[in-house]
matplotlib code that plots the C-alpha trace (Angstrom):
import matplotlib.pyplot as plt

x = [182.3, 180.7, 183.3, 181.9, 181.1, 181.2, 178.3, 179.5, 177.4, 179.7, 181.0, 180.8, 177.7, 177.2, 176.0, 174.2, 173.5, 170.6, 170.7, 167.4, 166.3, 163.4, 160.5, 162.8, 161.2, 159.3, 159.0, 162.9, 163.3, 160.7, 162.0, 165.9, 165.0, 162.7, 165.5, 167.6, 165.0, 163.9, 167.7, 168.3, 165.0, 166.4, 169.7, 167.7, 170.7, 170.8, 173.8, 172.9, 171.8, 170.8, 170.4, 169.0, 170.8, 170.2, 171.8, 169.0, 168.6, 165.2, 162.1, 162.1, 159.0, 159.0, 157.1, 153.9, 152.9, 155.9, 157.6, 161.1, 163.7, 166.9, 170.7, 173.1, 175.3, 178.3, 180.4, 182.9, 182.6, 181.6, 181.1, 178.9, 180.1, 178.0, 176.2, 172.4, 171.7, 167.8, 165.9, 163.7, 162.2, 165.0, 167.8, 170.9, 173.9, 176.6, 175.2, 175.9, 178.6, 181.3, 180.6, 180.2, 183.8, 185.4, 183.2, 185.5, 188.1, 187.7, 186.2, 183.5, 180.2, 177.7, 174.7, 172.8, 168.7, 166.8, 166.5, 169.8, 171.8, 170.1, 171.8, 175.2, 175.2, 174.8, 177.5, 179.9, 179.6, 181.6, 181.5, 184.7, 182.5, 179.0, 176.0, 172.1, 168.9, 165.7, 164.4, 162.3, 165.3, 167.1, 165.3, 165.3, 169.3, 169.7, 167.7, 169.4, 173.0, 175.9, 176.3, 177.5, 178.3, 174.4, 172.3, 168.9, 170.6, 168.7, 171.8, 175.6, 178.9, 181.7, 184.1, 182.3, 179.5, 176.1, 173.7, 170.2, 166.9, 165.1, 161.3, 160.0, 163.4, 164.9, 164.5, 166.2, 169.0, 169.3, 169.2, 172.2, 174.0, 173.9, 174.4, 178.3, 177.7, 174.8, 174.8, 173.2, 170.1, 170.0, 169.1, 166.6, 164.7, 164.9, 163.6, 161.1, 159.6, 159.6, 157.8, 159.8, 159.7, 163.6, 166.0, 167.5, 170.7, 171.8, 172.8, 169.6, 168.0, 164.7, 161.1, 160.1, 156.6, 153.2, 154.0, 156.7, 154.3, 153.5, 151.3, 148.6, 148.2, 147.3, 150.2, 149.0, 148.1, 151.1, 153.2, 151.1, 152.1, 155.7, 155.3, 153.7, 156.2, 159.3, 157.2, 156.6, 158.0, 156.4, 153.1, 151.1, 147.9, 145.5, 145.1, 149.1, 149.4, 147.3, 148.4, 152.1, 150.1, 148.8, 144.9, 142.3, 141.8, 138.5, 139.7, 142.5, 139.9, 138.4, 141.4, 142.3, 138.2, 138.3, 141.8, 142.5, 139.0, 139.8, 140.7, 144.1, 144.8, 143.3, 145.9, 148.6, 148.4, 148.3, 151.9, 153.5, 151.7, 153.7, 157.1, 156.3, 155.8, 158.7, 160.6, 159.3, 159.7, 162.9, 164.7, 165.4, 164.8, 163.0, 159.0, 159.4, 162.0, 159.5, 156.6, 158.3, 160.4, 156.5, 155.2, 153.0, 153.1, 153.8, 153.9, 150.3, 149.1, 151.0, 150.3, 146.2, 146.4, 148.7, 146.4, 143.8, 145.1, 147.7, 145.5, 148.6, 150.5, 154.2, 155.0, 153.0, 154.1, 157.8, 156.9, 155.4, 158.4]
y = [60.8, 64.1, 67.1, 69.3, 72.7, 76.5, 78.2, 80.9, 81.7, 82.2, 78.2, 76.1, 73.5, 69.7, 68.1, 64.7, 62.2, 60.8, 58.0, 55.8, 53.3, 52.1, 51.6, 53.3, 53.1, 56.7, 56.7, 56.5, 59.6, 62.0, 61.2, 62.3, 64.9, 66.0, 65.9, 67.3, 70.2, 70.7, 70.9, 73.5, 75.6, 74.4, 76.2, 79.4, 78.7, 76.2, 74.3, 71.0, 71.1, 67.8, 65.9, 63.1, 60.9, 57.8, 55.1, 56.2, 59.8, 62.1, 60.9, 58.2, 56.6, 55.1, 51.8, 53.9, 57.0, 59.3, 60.3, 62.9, 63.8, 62.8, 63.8, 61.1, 59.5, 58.7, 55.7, 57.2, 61.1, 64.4, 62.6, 64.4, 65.2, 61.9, 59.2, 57.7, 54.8, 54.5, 50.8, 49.7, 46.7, 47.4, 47.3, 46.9, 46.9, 47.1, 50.5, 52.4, 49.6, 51.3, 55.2, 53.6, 52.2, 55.3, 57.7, 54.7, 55.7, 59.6, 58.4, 60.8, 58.5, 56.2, 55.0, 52.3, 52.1, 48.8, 46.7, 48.9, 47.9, 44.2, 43.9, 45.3, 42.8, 40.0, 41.4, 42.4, 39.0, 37.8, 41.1, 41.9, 44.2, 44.6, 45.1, 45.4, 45.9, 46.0, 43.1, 41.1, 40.8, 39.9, 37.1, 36.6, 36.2, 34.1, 31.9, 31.6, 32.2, 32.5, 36.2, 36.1, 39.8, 40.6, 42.2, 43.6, 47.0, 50.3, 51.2, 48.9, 50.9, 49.4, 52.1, 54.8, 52.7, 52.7, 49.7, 51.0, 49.4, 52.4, 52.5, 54.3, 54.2, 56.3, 59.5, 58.6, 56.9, 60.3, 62.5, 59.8, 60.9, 64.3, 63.9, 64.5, 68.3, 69.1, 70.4, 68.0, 70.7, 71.1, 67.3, 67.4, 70.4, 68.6, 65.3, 67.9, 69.2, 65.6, 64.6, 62.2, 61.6, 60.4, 59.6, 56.1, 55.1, 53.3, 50.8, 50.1, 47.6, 47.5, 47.2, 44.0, 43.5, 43.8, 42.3, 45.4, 48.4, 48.5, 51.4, 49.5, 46.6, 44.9, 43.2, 39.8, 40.2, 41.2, 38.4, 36.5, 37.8, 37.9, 34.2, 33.6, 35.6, 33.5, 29.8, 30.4, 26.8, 25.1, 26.7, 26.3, 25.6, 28.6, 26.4, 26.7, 30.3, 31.0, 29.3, 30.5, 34.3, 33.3, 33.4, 31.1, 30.3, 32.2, 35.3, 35.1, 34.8, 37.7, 40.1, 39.1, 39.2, 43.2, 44.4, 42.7, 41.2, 38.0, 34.7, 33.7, 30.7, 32.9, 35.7, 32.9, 31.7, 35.2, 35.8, 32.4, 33.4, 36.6, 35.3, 32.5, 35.4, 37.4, 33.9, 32.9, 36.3, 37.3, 33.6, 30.5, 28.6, 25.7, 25.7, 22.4, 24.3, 27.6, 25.6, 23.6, 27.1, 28.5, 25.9, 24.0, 20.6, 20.3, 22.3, 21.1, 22.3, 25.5, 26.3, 26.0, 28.7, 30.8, 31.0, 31.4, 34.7, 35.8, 34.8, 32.4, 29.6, 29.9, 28.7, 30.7, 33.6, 33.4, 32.7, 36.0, 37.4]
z = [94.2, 93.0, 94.3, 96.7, 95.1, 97.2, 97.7, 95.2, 92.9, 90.0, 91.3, 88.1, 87.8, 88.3, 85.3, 85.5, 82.4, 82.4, 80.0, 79.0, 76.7, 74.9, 77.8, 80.6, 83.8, 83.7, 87.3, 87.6, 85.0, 87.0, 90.3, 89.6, 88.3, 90.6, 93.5, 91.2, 90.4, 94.1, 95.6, 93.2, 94.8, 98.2, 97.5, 95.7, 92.5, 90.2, 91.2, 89.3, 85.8, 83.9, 79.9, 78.6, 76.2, 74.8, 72.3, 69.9, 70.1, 69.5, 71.0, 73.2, 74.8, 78.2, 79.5, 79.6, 77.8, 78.7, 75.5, 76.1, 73.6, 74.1, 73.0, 71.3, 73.5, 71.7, 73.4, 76.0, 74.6, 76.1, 80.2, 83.0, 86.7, 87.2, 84.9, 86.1, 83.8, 83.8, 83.8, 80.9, 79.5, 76.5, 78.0, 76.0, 78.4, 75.7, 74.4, 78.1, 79.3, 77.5, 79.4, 82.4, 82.4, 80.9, 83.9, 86.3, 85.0, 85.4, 88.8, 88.8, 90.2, 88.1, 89.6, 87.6, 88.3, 88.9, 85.4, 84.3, 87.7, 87.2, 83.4, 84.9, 87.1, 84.9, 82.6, 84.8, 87.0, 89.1, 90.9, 93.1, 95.0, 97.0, 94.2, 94.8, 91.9, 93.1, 95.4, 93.0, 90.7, 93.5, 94.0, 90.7, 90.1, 92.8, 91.3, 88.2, 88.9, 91.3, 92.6, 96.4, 96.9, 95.8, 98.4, 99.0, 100.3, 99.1, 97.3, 97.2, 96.3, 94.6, 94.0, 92.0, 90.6, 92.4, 91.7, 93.2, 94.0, 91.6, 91.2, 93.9, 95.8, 93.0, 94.7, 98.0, 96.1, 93.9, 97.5, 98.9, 95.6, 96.4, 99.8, 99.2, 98.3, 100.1, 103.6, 106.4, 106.8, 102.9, 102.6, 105.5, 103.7, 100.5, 102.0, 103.9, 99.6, 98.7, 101.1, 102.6, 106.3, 106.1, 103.8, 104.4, 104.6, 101.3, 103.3, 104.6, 103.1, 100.7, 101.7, 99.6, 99.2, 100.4, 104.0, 104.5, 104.7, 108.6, 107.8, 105.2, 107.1, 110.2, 111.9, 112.0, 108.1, 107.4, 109.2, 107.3, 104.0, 104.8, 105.6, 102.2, 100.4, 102.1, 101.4, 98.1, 96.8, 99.5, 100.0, 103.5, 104.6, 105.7, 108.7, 109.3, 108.5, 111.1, 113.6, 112.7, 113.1, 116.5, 115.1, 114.1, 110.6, 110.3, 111.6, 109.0, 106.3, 107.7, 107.8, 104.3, 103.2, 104.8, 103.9, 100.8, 99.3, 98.9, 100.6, 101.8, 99.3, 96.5, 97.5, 97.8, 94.7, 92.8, 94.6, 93.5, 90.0, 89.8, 90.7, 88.1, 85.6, 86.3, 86.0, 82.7, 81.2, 82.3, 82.4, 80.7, 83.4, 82.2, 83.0, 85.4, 87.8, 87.6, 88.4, 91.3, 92.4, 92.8, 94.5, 91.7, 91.0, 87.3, 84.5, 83.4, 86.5, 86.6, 82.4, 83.5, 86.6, 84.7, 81.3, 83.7, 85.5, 81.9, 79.0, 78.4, 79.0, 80.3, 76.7, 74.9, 77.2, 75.8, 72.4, 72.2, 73.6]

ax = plt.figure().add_subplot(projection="3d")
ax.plot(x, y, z, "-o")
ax.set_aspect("equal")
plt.show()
């Protein structure tokens, strides 16, 4: 992976590519270099440098209002120490596929973020090694495909390239990149100006959802999330939830009523209605499985509740598209 460097100052740099796309994930961007930034402070020299490139050079603008200027990256010429592919909603794999096989062959280290480590698995399938994106597009490949070395690790190696869970893991999978070169108490310091409390493992796996923050919620309510998020085809009764949580059903409606501010079933169905949206737009899965995968009864019944909470129906929702 990245080659250790000496503490010399006059010891040469490590360059990182940062590529992104139309409507990268801005989050993603900031937070690499961010570690990147704060190690160099950490080590008082600036032993890691960074550029941004992109398949269509100058200004590029990210899924919200973040717009940064970016160098041409021409197909497998002038490589980094190490390649971070950056997610967006326009994500053409073909335009970074071909540097991420010649920086394999160099063997210096790639590490593909969320929707970027998603497409690279869905090009690059079947995978002869262990591969993770983050853990709604997890769920989300399994449903629509075949990929038995997938898993909901924080980050999976195969060889040099790293497929990460990104989003708002992207700054502990960028500190487990750097880990290689830095010195044990130069990554706790550098967790320390991040604010981190720890940096995970990569093999560690994901937080995934709601129900996964023991510091929000109430431990009954979120058992009972985690039971909602796991039943999402078959969808329980209030009445069962709680007695699976070990409380009567108005005292569930209460915790949900005081932490959340609104009912169970309400909360229930806004869950199955998400992973029914992240079906329809990112799938061809036809709008029968998606309603039954999400617990509905039929598409009429799932096209009304999703115009009602979208503004449209699953079918209008891709024809937009």
């Amino acid at each position: 992976m990245l080659e250790p460097a000496s503490k010399s100052k006059t010891e040469r740099q490590i360059t990182f590519e940062i590529f992104v796309q139309g409507e990268f994930a801005y989050l993603e961007l900031s937070s690499i270099i961010a570690v990147l930034q704060t190690a160099n402070d950490v080590l008082n020299r600036d032993l890691f440098q960074w550029l941004i490139t992109s398949d269509t050079p100058g200004l590029v603008t990210s899924c919200s209002d973040l717009i940064v200027r970016a160098k041409p990256a021409i197909a497998d010429q002038y490589l980094s120490d190490c390649l971070c592919v950056v997610g967006g909603q326009i994500s053409d794999v073909n335009s970074w596929l071909r540097r991420v096989r010649a920086m394999q062959k160099l063997k210096r280290p790639v590490a593909l973020f969320s929707d970027a480590a998603r497409e690279y698995i869905k090009a690059t399938a079947p995978q002869g090694g262990p591969v993770t994106t983050h853990w709604r597009d997890v769920g989300l490949l399994r449903e629509v495909g075949d990929y038995p070395t997938l898993s909901e690790s924080l980050v999976a190696r195969n060889g040099t390239v790293l497929t990460c869970a990104g989003h708002g893991h992207a700054a502990e999978a960028t500190i487990g990149i750097l880990a290689e070169v830095l010195e044990p108490q130069d990554r706790a310091e550098l967790a320390c100006q991040l604010m981190l409390n720890n940096v995970r493992g990569h093999a560690q796996e994901q937080p995934k959802g709601l129900s996964a923050n023991p510091n929000f919620l109430e431990k009954r309510l979120q058992n009972a999330i985690r039971i909602m998020e796991e039943n999402t085809e078959h969808p329980l009764p209030t009445a069962s939830l709680a007695r699976r949580v070990g409380i009567s059903t108005r005292q569930l409606e209460r915790q949900f009523m005081l932490n959340l501010g609104t009912s169970p079933g309400k909360f229930y169905r806004k869950l199955r209605l998400k992973k029914a949206y992240t079906l329809v737009s990112n799938t061809q899965m036809p709008v029968i499985d998606i309603a039954i995968a999400c617990g509905f009864s039929s598409t009429s019944t799932l096209a009304q509740t999703f115009k009602a909470e979208y503004g449209k129906t699953p079918k209008q929702l891709r024809r937009a598209e």
